[in-house]
C-alpha positions as CSV (number, residue, x, y, z in Angstrom):
1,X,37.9,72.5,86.0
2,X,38.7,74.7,88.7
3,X,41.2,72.5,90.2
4,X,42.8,72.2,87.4
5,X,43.0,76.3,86.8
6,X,44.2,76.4,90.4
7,X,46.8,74.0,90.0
8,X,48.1,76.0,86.6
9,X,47.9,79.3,88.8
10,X,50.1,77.5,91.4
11,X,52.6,76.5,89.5
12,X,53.1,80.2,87.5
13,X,52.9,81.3,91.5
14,X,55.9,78.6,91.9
15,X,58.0,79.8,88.6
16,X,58.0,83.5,89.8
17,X,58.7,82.4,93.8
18,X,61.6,80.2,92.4
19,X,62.5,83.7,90.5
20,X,62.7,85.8,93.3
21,X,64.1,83.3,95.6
22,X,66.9,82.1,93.1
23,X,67.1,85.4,90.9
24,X,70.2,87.7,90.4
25,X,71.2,89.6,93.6
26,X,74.1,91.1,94.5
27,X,77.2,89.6,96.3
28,X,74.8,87.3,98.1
29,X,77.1,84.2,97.9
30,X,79.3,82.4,100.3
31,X,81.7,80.8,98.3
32,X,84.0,82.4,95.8
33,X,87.4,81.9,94.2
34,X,90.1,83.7,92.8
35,X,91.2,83.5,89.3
36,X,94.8,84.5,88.9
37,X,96.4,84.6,86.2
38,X,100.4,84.3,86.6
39,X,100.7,81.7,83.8
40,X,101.4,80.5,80.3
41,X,99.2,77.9,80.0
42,X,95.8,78.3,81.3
43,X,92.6,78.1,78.8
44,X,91.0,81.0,77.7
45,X,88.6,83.1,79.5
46,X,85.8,81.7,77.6
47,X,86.2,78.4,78.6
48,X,86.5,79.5,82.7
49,X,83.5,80.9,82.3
50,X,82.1,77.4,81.4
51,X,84.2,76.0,83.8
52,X,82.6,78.3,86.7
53,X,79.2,78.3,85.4
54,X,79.4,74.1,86.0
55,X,80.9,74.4,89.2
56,X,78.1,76.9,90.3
57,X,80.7,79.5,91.3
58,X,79.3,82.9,91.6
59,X,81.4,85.1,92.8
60,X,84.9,86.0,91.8
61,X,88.3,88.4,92.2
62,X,91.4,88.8,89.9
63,X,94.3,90.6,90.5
64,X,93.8,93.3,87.8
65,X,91.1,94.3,85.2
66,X,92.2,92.6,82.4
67,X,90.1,93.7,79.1
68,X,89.8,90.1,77.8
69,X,88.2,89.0,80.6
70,X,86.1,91.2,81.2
71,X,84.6,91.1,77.9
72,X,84.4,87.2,78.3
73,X,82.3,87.3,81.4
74,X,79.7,89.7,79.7
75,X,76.6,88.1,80.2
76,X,77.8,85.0,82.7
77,X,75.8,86.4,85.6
78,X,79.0,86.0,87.6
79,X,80.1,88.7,89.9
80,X,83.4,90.0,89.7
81,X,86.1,92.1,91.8
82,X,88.7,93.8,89.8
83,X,92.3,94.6,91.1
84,X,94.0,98.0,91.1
85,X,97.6,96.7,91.2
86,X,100.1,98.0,93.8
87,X,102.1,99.5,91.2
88,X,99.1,102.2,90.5
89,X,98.6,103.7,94.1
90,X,101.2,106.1,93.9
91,X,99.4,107.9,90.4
92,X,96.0,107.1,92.0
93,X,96.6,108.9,95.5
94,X,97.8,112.3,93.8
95,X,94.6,112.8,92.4
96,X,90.8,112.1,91.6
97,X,91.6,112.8,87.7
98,X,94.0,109.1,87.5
99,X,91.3,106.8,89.3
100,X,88.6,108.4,87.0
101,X,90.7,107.6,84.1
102,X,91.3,104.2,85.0
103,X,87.6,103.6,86.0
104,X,86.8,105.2,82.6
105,X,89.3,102.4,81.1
106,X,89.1,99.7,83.0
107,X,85.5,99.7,84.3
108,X,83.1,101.7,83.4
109,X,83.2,99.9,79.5
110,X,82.3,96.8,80.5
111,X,79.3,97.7,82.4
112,X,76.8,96.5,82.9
113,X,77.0,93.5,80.9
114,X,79.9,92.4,83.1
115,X,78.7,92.2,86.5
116,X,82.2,94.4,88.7
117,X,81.3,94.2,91.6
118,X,84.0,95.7,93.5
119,X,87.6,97.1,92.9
120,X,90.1,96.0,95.3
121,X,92.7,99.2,96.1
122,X,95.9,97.2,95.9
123,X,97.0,93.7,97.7
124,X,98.1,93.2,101.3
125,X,99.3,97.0,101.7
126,X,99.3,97.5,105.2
127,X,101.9,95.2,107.2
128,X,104.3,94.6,104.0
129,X,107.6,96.1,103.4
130,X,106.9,99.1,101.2
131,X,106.1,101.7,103.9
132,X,105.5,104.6,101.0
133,X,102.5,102.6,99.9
134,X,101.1,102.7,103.4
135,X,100.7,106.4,103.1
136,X,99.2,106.6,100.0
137,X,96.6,103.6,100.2
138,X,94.0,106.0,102.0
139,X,94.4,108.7,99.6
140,X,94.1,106.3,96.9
141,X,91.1,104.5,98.5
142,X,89.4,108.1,98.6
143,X,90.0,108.8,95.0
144,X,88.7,105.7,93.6
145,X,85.4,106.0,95.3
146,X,85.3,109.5,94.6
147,X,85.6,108.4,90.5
148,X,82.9,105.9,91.6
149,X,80.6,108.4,93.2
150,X,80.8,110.8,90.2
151,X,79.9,108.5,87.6
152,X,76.8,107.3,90.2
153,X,78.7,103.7,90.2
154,X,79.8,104.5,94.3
155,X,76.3,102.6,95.0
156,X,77.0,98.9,92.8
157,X,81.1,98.8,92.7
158,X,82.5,98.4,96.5
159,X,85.7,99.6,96.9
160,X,87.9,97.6,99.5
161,X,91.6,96.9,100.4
162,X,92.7,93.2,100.9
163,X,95.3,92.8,104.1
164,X,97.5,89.5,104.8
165,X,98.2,87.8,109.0
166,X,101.3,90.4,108.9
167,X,98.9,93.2,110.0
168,X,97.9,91.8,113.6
169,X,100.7,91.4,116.3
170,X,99.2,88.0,117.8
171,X,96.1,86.6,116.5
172,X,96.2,83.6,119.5
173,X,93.6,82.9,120.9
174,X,91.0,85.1,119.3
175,X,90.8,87.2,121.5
176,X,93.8,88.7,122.2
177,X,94.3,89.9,118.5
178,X,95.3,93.1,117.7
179,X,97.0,95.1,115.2
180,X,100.7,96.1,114.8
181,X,101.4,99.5,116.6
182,X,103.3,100.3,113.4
183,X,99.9,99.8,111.5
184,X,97.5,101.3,113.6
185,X,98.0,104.7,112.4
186,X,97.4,103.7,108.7
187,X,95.1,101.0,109.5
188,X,92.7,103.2,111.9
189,X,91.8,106.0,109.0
190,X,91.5,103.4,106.7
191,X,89.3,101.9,108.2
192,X,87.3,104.8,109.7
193,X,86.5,105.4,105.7
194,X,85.3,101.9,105.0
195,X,83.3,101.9,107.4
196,X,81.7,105.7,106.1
197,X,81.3,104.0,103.0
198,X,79.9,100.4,104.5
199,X,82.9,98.2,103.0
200,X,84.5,95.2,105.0
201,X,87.3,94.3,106.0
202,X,89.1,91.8,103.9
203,X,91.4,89.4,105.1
204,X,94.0,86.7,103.4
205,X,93.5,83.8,106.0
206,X,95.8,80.8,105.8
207,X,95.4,77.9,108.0
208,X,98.1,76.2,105.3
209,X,100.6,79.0,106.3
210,X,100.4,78.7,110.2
211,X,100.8,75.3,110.1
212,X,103.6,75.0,107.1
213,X,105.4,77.6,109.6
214,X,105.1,75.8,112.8
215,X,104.0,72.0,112.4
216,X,105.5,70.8,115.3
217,X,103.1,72.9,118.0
218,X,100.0,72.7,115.3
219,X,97.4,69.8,115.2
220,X,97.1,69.0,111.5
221,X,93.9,68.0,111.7
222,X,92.9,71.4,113.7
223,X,93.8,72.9,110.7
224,X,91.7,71.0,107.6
225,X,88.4,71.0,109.7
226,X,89.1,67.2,110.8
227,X,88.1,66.2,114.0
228,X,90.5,67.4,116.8
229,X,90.4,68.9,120.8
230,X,90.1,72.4,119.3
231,X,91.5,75.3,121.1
232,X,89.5,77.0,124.1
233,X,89.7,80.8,124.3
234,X,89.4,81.4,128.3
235,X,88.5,85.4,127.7
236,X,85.6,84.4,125.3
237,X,84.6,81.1,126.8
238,X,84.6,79.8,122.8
239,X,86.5,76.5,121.7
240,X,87.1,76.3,118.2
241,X,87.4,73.1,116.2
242,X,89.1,74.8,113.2
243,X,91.7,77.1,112.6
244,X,89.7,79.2,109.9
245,X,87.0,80.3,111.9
246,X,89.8,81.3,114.4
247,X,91.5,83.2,112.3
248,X,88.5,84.8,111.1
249,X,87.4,85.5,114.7
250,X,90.5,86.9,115.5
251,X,89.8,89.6,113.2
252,X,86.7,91.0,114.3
253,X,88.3,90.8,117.7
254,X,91.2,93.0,115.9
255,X,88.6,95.1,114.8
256,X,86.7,95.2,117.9
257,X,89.6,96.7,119.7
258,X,89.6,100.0,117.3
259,X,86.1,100.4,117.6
260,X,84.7,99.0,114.4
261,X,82.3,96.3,115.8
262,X,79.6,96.4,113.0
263,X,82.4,95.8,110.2
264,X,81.6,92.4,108.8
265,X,85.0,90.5,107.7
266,X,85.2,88.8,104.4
267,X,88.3,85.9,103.9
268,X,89.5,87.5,100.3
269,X,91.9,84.8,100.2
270,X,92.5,81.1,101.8
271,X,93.5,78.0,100.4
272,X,95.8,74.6,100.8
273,X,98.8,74.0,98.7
274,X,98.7,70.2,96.5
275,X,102.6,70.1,96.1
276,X,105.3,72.0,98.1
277,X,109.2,72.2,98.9
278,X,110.4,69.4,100.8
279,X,110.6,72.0,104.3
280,X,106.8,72.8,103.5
281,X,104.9,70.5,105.9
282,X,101.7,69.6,104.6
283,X,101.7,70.4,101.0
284,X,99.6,67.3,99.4
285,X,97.4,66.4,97.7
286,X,95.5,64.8,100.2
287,X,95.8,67.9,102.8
288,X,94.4,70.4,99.7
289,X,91.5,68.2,99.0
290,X,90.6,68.1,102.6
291,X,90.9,71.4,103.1
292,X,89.2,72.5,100.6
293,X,86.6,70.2,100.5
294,X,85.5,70.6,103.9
295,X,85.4,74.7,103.7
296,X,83.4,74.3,100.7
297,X,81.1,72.4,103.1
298,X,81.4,74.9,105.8
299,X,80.8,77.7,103.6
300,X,77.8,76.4,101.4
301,X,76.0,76.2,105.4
302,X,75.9,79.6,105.2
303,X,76.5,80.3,109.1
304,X,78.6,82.2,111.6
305,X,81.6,81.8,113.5
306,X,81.8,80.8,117.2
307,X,82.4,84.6,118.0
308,X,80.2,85.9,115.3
309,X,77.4,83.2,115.0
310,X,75.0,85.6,112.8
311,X,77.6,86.7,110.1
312,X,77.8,84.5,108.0
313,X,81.0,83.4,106.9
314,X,82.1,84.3,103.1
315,X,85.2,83.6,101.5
316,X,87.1,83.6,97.8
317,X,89.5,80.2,97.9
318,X,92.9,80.5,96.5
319,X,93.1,79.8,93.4
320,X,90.7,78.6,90.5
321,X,94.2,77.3,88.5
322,X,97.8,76.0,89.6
323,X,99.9,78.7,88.1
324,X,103.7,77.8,86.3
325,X,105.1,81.2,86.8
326,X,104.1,82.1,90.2
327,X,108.1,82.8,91.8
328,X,108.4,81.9,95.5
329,X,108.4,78.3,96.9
330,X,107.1,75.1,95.3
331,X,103.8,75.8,97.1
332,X,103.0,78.9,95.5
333,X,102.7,77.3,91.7
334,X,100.7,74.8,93.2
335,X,97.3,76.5,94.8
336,X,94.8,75.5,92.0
337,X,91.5,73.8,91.9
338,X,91.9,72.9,88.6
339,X,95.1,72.1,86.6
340,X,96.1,74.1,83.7
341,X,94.5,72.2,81.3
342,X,91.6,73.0,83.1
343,X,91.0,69.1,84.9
344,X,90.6,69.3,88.5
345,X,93.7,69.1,90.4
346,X,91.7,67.1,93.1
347,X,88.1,66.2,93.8
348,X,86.0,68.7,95.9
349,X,83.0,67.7,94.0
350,X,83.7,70.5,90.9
351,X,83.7,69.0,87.2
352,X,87.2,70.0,84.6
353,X,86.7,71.6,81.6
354,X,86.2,67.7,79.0
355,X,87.0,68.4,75.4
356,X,83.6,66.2,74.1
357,X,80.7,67.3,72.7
358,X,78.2,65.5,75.2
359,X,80.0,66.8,78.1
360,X,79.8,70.3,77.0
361,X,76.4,69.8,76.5
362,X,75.7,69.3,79.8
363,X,77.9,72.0,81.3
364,X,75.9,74.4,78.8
365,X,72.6,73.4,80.6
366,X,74.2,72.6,84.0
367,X,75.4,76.4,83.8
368,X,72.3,77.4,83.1
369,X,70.8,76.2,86.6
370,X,68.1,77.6,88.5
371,X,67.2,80.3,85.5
372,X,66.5,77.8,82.7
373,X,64.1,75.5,85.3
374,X,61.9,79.2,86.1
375,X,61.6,79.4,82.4
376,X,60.6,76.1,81.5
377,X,57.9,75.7,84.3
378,X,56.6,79.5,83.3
379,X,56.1,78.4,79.9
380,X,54.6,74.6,80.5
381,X,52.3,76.6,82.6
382,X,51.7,79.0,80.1
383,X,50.8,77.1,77.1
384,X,48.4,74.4,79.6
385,X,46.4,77.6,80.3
386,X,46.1,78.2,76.6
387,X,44.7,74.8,76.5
């Protein structure tokens, strides 16, 4: 008899350990993708969140805080950055009253059955062409988290700024890297006020890029994680056997060099093109399943880089679907994970949206993971106590 209570204690002692282990924290995954949205053909909102909850993704950003899916991802459990569009710094920067408004809007609504996360102040700012949104990123910045702070939000909604490769002046090896003179006197404040506020810096990393740009002097291989020599960095003494982790690394050596050593770095985009233009080298299939694949792997190992080995490494891939009216090259229309009709483009080990009753079935209970086992052994244990 008293084996038999002790083994019914143990296993309620296991449901709530497998709670607390397993439970609902914030922003505490590795792997995340983004879910744009610059198409005519992509299933609703309600069926990506099935599509997610199968694939066991997380963590997500889009490019705006559109009201339909918001509402749709009330309840998922899944974590989401919204986007304050370029087009809105200008309004935002004059004053605290416009990012209230849009908080009020755009945010605040959906909480907290919708689980924002963060709201990304504009896209690859810093470095681009449009020098007037330079200046008013850091004013802009301010009044968002401002908003934030008044409506005692500052503490669950991070607020953050996404920057492409166009910000560092060389970023090989590692080391070396170092912002753009040009950017440095943008770049430091900005950053100055992250770091008040204990935000990262976010970073749009694209082995696929580097090496669509310059295939000729850039191992292939180097680039999709494959087995290669590497590159050494002499200053650091650090070989690296992928260009990800360099890029990342050359970041925090970026950072470094302004005096921000603590600030962790967060890939907010990076992914491999399945189809290109005939002058983009290495836009397959093949090379996007690879890629992907193997960061998946990387990431889901929850380590460091080479330069960094106790960060971990977290990243949102690019994208969640191919998207028909992206303009630009080939490449750009061709990013997904999943297709429109929501198969997968390629297999990484994720499971397409199947139009049969079994199947979604067993994405409903799939989806509900680690939450619906707690329950089930809580209430077997439960009711064999009763007994």
């Amino acid at each position: 008899m008293m084996s038999s209570s002790f083994f019914l204690w143990l296993l309620l002692l296991f449901s709530l350990l497998f709670c607390h282990v397993f439970g609902d924290k914030a922003f505490t995954g590795t792997y995340g993708v983004n879910y744009g949205r610059i198409a005519d053909n992509l299933p609703p909102p309600e069926s990506v969140v099935t599509l997610l909850k199968a694939a066991k993704i997380k963590n997500i950003r889009i490019y705006d805080a559109d009201h339909q899916v918001l509402k749709a991802f009330k309840g998922s459990g899944i974590e989401i950055v919204v986007g304050l569009g370029n087009e809105f710094l200008k309004d935002m920067s004059v004053g605290e009253d416009s990012a209230m408004r849009w908080i009020k809007e755009n945010v605040q609504p959906f909480l907290p059955g919708t689980k924002i996360r963060g709201i990304a102040v504009g896209n690859e700012i810093l470095g681009g062409k449009d020098v007037e949104l330079w200046e008013v990123l850091l004013p802009a910045a301010k009044n968002v988290y401002n908003a934030l702070n008044k409506l005692g939000l500052e503490d669950d909604i991070q607020v953050s700024s996404p920057h492409s490769e166009a910000v560092f002046a060389n970023s090989f090896p590692p080391s070396s890297c170092t912002f753009k003179e040009d950017v440095l006197p943008y770049m430091k404040p900005l950053l100055q006020f992250f770091s008040q506020i204990g935000s990262p810096f976010f970073i749009n990393a694209y082995p696929f890029l580097a090496y669509k740009n310059d295939p000729q002097h850039i191992d292939l291989n180097y680039a999709l994680f494959q087995k290669s020599n590497g590159i050494y960095d002499a200053k650091t003494k650090l070989h690296y056997d992928n260009m990800f982790e360099a890029q990342v690394d050359a970041a925090y050596a970026a950072l470094e060099k302004v005096g921000f050593v603590k600030m962790d770095v967060i890939v907010s985009e990076t992914g491999w093109a399945s189809h290109g233009d005939e002058n983009e080298a290495g836009a397959t299939v093949e090379n996007a399943r690879t890629y992907n694949g193997n960061l998946r792997k990387k990431l889901l190992k929850k380590k460091g880089t080479p330069y960094r080995p106790k960060k971990v490494v977290r990243a949102y891939v690019f994208a969640l679907f191919n998207e028909n009216l992206k303009p630009g090259p080939t490449s750009e229309r061709n990013f997904g994970l999943f297709k429109a009709d929501g198969s997968i483009a390629y297999d990484i080990g994720f499971t397409g949206l199947v139009p049969s009753s079994a199947t979604s079935s067993f994405l409903f209970f799939k989806g509900m993971g680690s939450s619906f086992i707690m329950v089930f052994t809580s209430c077997v244990a439960l009711i064999l106590i009763a007994l």
